[in-house]
C-alpha positions in Angstrom: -96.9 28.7 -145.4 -99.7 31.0 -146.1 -99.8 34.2 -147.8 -100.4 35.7 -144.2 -97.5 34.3 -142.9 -98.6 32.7 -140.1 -98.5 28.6 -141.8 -102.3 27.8 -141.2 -104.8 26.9 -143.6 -107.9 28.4 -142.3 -111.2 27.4 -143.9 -114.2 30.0 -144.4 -116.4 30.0 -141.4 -119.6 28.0 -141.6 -121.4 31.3 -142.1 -119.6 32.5 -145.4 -120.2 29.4 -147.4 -122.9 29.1 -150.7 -126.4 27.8 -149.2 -127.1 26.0 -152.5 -123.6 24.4 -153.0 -121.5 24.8 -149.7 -118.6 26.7 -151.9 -117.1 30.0 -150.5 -119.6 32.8 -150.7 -118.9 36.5 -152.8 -121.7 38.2 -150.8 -125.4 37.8 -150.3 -127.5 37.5 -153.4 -131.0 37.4 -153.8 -132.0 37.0 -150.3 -129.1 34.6 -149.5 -125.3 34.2 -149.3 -124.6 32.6 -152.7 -121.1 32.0 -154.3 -120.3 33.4 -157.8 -121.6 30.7 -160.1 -125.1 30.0 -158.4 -125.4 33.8 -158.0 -124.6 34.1 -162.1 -127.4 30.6 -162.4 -129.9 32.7 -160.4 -129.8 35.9 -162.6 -130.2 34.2 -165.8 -133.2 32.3 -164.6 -134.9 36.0 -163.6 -133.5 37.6 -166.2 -134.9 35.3 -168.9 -137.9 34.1 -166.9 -137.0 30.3 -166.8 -139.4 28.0 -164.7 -137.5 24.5 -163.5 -139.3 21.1 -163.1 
């Protein structure tokens, strides 16, 4: 049973997941809805300027 009480497993809708990894979105970051650790990835690339090839 679920801590709602109600014995369903509900998965996050389509629209709440990470665009860059599909895990469970905190919120929109930079533009996009982004989970904790790709939001975290994204500020330390601005942050410290860091160009990926």
């Amino acid at each position: 049973m679920t801590a709602s009480g109600r014995g369903q497993n509900k998965r996050p809708s389509p629209g709440l997941l990470c665009v860059v990894c599909g895990d469970t979105s905190s919120g929109k970051h930079y533009g996009i809805l982004a989970c904790n650790g790709c939001s975290g990835f994204f500020k330390r690339s601005v942050r410290r300027k860091l160009i990926y090839r």
